[in-house]
C-alpha positions as CSV (number, residue, x, y, z in Angstrom):
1,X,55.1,-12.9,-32.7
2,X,54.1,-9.5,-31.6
3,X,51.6,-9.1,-35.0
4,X,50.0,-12.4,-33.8
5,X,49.5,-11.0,-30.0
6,X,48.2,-7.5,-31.4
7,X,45.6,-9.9,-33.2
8,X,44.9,-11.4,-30.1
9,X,44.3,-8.7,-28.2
10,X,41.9,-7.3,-30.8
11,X,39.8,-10.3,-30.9
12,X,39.5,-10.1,-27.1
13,X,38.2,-6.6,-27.3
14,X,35.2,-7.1,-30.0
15,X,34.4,-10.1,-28.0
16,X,34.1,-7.5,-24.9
17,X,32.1,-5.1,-27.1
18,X,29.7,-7.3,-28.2
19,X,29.4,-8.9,-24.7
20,X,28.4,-5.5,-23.4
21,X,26.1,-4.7,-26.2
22,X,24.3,-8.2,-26.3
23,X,24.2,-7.0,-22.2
24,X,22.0,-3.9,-23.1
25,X,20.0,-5.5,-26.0
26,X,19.0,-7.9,-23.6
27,X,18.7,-6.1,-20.2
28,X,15.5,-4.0,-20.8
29,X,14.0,-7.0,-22.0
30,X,15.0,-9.3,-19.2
31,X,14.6,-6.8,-16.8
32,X,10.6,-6.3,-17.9
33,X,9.9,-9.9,-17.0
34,X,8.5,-11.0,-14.5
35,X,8.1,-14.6,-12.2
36,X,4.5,-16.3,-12.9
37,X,4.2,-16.7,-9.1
38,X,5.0,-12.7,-8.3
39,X,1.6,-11.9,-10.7
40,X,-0.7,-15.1,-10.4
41,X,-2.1,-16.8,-7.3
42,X,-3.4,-20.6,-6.7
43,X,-7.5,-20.9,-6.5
44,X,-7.6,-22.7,-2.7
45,X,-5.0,-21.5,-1.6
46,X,-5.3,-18.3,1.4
47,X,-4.8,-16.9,4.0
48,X,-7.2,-16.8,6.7
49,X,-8.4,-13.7,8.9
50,X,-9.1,-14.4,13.0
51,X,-10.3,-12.5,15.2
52,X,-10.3,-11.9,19.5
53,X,-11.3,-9.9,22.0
54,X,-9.0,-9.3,25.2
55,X,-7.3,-7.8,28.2
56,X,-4.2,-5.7,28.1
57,X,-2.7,-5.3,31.6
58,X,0.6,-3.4,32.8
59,X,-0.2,0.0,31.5
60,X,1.3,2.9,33.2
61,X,-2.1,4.5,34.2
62,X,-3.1,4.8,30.4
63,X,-5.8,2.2,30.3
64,X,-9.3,2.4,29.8
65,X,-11.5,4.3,32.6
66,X,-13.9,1.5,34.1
67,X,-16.7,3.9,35.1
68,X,-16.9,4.6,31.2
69,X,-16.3,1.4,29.6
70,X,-18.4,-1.4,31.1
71,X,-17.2,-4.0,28.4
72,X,-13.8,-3.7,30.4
73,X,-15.2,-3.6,34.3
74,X,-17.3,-7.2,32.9
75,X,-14.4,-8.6,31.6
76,X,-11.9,-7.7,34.3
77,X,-14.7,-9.0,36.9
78,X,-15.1,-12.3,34.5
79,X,-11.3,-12.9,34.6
80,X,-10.9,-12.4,38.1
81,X,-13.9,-15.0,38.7
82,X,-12.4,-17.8,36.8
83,X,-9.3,-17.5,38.7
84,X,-10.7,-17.8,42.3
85,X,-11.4,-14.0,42.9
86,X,-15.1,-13.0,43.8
87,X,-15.2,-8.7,42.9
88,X,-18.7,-8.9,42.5
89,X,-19.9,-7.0,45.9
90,X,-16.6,-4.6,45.4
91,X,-17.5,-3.1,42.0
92,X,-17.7,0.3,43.1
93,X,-14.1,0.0,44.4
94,X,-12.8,-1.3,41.1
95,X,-10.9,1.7,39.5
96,X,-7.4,0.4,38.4
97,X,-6.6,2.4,34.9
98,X,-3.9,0.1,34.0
99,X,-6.1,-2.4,32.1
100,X,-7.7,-1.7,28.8
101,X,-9.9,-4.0,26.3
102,X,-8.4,-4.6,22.9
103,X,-9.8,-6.4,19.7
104,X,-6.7,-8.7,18.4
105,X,-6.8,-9.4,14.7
106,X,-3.9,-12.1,12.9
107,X,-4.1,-13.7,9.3
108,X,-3.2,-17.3,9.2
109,X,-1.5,-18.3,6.5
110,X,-1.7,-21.3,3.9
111,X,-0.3,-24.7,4.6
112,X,0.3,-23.5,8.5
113,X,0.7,-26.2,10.6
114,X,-0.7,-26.6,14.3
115,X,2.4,-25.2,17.2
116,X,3.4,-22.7,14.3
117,X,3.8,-19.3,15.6
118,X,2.0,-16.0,13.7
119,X,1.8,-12.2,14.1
120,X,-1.0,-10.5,15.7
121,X,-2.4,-7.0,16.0
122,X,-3.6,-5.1,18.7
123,X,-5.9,-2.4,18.8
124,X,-7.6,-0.1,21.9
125,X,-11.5,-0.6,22.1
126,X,-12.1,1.4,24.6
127,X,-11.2,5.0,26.2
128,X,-7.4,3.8,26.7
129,X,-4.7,6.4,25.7
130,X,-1.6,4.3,25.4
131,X,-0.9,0.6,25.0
132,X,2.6,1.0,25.2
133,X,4.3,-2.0,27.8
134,X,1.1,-3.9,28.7
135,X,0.7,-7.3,28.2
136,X,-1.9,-8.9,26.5
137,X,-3.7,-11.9,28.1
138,X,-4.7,-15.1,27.1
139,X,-6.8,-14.5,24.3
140,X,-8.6,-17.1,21.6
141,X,-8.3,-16.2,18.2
142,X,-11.7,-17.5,16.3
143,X,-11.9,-17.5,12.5
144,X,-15.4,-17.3,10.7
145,X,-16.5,-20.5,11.2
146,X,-16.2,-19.7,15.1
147,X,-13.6,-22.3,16.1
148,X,-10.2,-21.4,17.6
149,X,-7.5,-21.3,15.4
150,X,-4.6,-19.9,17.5
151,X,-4.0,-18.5,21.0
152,X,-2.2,-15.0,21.4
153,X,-0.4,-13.7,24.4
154,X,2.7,-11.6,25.1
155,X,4.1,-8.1,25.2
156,X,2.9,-5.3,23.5
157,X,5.2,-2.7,20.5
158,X,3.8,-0.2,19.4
159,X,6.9,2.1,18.0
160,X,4.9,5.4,19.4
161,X,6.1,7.9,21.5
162,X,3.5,9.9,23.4
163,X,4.4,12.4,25.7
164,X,2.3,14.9,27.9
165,X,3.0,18.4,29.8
166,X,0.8,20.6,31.2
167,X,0.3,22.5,28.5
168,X,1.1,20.9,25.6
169,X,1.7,17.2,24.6
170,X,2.9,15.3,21.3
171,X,2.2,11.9,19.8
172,X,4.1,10.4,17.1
173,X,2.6,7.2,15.4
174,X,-0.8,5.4,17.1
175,X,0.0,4.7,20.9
176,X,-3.4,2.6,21.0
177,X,-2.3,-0.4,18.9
178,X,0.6,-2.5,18.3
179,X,2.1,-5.7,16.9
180,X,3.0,-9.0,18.8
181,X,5.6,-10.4,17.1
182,X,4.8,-14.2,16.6
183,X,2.5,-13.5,19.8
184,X,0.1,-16.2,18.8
185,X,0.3,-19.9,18.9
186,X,-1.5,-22.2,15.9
187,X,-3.9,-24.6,17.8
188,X,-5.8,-25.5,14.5
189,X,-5.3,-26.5,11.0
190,X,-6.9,-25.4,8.4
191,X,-7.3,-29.0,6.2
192,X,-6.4,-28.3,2.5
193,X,-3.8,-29.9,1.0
194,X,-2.8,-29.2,-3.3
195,X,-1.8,-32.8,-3.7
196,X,-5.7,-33.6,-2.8
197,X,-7.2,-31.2,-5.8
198,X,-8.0,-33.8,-8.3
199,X,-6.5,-33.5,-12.0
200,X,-6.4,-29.8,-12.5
201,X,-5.4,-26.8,-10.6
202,X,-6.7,-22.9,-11.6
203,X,-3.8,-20.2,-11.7
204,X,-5.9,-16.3,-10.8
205,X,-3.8,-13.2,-12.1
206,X,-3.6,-10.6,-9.3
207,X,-4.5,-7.9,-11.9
208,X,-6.7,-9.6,-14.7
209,X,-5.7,-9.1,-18.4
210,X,-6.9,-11.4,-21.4
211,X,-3.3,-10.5,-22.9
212,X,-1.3,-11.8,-19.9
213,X,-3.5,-14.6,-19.5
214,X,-2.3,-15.8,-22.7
215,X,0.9,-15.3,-22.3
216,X,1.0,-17.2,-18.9
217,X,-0.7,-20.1,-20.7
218,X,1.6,-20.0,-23.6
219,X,4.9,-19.9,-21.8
220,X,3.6,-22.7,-19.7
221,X,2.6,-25.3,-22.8
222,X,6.1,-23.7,-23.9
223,X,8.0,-25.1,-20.9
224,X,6.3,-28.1,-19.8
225,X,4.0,-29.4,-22.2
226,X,0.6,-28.9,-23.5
227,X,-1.5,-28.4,-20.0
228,X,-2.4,-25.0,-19.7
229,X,-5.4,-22.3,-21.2
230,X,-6.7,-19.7,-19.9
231,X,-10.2,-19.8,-20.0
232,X,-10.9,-15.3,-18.9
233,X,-8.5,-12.7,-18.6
234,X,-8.3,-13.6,-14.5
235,X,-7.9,-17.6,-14.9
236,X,-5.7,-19.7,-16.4
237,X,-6.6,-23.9,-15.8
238,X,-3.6,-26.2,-15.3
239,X,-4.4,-30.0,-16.5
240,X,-1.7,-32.4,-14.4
241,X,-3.7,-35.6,-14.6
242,X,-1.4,-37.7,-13.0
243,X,1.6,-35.5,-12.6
244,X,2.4,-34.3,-9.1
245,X,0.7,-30.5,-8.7
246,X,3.7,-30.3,-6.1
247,X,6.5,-30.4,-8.8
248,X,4.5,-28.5,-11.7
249,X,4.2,-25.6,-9.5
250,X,7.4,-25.1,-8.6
251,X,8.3,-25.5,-12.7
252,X,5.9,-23.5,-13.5
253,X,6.2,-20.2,-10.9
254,X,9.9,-19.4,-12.3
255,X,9.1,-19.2,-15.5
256,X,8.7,-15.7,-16.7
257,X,6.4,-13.3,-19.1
258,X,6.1,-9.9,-20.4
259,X,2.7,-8.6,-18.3
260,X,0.6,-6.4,-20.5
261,X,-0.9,-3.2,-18.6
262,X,-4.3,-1.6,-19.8
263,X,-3.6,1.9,-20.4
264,X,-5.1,3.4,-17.4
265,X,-4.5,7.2,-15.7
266,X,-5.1,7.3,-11.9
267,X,-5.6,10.9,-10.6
268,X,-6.2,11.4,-6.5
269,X,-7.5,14.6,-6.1
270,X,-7.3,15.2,-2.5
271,X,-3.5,14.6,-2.6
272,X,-2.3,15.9,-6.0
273,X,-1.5,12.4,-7.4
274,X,-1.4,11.6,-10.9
275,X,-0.1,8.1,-12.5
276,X,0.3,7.2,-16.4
277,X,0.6,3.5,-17.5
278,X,3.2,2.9,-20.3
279,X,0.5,2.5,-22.9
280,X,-1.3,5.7,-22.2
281,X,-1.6,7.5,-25.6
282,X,-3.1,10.9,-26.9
283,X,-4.2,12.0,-30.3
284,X,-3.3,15.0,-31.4
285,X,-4.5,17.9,-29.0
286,X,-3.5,21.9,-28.4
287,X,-3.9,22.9,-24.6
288,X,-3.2,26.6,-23.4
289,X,-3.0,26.8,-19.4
290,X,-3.0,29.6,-17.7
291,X,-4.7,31.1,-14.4
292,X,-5.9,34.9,-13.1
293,X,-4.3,35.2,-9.9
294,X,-5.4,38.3,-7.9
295,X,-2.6,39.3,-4.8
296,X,-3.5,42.0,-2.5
297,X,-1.0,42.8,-0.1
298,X,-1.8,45.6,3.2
299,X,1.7,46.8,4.4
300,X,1.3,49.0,7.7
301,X,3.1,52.3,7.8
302,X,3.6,54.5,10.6
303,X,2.9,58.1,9.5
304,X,4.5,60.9,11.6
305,X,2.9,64.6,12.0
306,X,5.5,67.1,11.2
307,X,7.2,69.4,13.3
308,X,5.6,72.1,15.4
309,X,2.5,70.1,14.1
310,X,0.6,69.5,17.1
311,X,-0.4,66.3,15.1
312,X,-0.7,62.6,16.0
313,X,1.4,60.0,15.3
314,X,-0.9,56.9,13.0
315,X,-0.5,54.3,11.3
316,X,-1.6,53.8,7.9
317,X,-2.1,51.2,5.4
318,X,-0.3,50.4,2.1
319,X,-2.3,48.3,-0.4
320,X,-0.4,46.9,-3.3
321,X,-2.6,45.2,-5.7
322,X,-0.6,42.4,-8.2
323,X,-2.5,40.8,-11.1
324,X,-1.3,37.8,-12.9
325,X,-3.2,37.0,-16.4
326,X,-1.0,34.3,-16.7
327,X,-0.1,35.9,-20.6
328,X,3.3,33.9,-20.1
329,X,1.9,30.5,-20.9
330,X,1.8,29.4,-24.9
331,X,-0.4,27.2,-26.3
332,X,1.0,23.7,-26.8
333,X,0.5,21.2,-29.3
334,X,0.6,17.1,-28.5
335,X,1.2,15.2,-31.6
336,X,-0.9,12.2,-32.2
337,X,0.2,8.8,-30.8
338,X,2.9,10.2,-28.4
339,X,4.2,7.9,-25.4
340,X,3.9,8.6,-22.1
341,X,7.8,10.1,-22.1
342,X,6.4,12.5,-24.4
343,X,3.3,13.2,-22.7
344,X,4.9,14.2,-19.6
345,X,7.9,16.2,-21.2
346,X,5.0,18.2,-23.1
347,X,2.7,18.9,-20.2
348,X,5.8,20.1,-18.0
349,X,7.1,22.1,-21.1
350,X,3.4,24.1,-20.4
351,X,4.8,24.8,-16.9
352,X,1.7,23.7,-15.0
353,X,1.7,21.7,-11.4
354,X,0.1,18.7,-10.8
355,X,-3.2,20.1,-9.7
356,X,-3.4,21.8,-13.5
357,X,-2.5,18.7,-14.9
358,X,-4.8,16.8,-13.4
359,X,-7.6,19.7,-14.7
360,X,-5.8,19.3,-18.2
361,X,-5.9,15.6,-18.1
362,X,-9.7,15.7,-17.4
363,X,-10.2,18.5,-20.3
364,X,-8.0,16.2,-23.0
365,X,-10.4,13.3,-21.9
366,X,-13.6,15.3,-22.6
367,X,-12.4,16.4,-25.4
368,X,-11.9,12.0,-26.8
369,X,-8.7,13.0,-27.5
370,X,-7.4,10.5,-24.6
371,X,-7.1,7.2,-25.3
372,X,-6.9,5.3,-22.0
373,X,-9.4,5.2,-18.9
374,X,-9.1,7.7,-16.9
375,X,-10.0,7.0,-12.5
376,X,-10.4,10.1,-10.4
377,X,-10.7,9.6,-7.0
């Protein structure tokens, strides 16, 4: 009894060990993958951009100065006129500061039906310092066609903070524009509908590549049938006949592939920024790095005259002068065909920041012996 529950027991623990190990065979793997719908879009359908121009009232003295911008003393005139209040003879007199003209900007998104609310942005056009708790007015939102999509109104964030002394002030984040939170009303469709597309619907990779093209295509004709090929590294054509493009779709964006990455090095010079794809590789190469740094140092000193001296009491200055060949740094050799894991642990080995690396990353280009494309910016 007790040899048959030791055997038990064992069982039960090799089935645990090769549950974990099957666990991180397959977790790299399924962890690489990725949705078809988080890399690919669908041709047709987009968002739209709109566009308005409006009044911002309720600010605390912070709005634009009418005697500078005219846009806003026409449009506050304008307004006032269509609501049954002639200023045209008191323009001189009109010098509120609590109104300022904004430009309002939303995106409307697919499939967005008319009473839907959406998001809006608003930015200062004028002079105005601060949009904080003002109230944006009625405003149409036109898209480039120039009908009215939506209608935005409401009150104002900006997540700022501005404050002013009379010396000194400080401003944290962009006081002159904001976000509306579904401040704008869908008056307008825009007509498209996928079930109206006729027998075939194009699938466009966010980042084109032949490679993952293919592999979209094959995982596709894998799943659901023969229906798919991508006809150029950003397109891959769907053939539903008489299937319903409603139900392929949402077959098709859960499946997932293995994207494949050019091997590409981005370097951004003004900020120090340096990124390596996975399939960045180097022949082999020898780099020595080092720099002549030059550090002269004036220390003042206060000399005192001696006793009985009748002398005067200066001061002086102490130069130390430190020079730094930079005879510490080796030369370093890069095997051929190393990965990226080894391409940084190398270069770091050399001791160099990012700015050298990015000056030895341009010299092992020049030199052909990197194999990937290299973007400054």
């Amino acid at each position: 009894m007790a040899w048959s529950r030791l055997i038990v027991l064992i069982v039960r623990a090799l089935l645990s060990l090769q549950l974990v190990a099957s666990l991180l065979v397959a977790g790299p793997s399924a962890y690489a993958q990725v949705r078809i719908k988080d890399i690919t879009d669908v041709e047709g359908v987009r968002a739209n951009q709109l566009i308005g121009y409006g009044l911002v009232v309720g600010l605390a003295g912070t709005g634009d100065k009418l005697d500078n911008a005219v846009f806003t003393r026409e449009s506050l005139i304008g307004m006032l006129e269509r609501l049954g209040v002639n200023t045209r003879d008191q323009v001189a007199k009109l010098q509120t500061k609590n109104l300022a003209a904004v430009m309002v900007t939303a995106e409307l998104p697919a499939f967005t039906h008319s009473g839907g609310r959406i998001d809006v942005s608003v930015s200062a056009l004028g002079d105005a310092t601060n949009l904080t708790g003002g109230t944006l007015l009625v405003t149409p939102l036109l898209a480039a066609d120039g009908d009215v999509y939506a209608v935005a109104q409401g009150a104002i964030s900006t997540g700022a903070i501005a404050a002013k002394g009379a010396s000194a002030s400080v401003t944290r984040g962009v006081p002159t524009a904001g976000q509306i939170a579904n401040g704008a009303i869908v008056e307008k469709e825009v007509a498209f509908r996928l079930d109206k597309g006729g027998n075939s619907l194009r699938l466009g990779l966010r980042n084109p590549d032949l490679t993952t093209a293919l592999r979209i295509a094959t995982e596709i004709n894998r799943a659901i049938g023969p229906i798919s090929k991508a006809i150029d590294p950003r397109t891959v054509v769907l053939d539903i006949m008489a299937r319903d493009p409603i139900e392929v779709l949402g077959k098709i964006e859960n499946l997932r592939i293995q994207p494949d990455n050019p091997a590409i090095v981005i370097i951004d010079e003004a900020s120090g920024t340096i990124v390596m794809g996975d399939n960045v590789r180097i022949s082999t190469v020898a780099i020595a790095q080092g720099n002549l740094t030059i550090r002269v140092t004036e220390t003042p000193q206060v000399s005192q005259p001696g006793p009985l001296s009748n002398g005067t009491t200066t001061t002086v200055q102490r130069t130390q002068i430190q020079i730094d060949d930079g005879h510490d740094k080796k030369l370093g050799i890069l095997e051929s065909g190393v990965t990226l894991r080894d391409l940084v642990a190398s270069l770091n080995a050399l001791g160099v920041g990012p700015r050298d690396l990015i000056s030895i990353l341009q010299s092992i280009k020049a030199a052909g012996a990197l194999q990937a494309d290299l973007q400054v910016k």
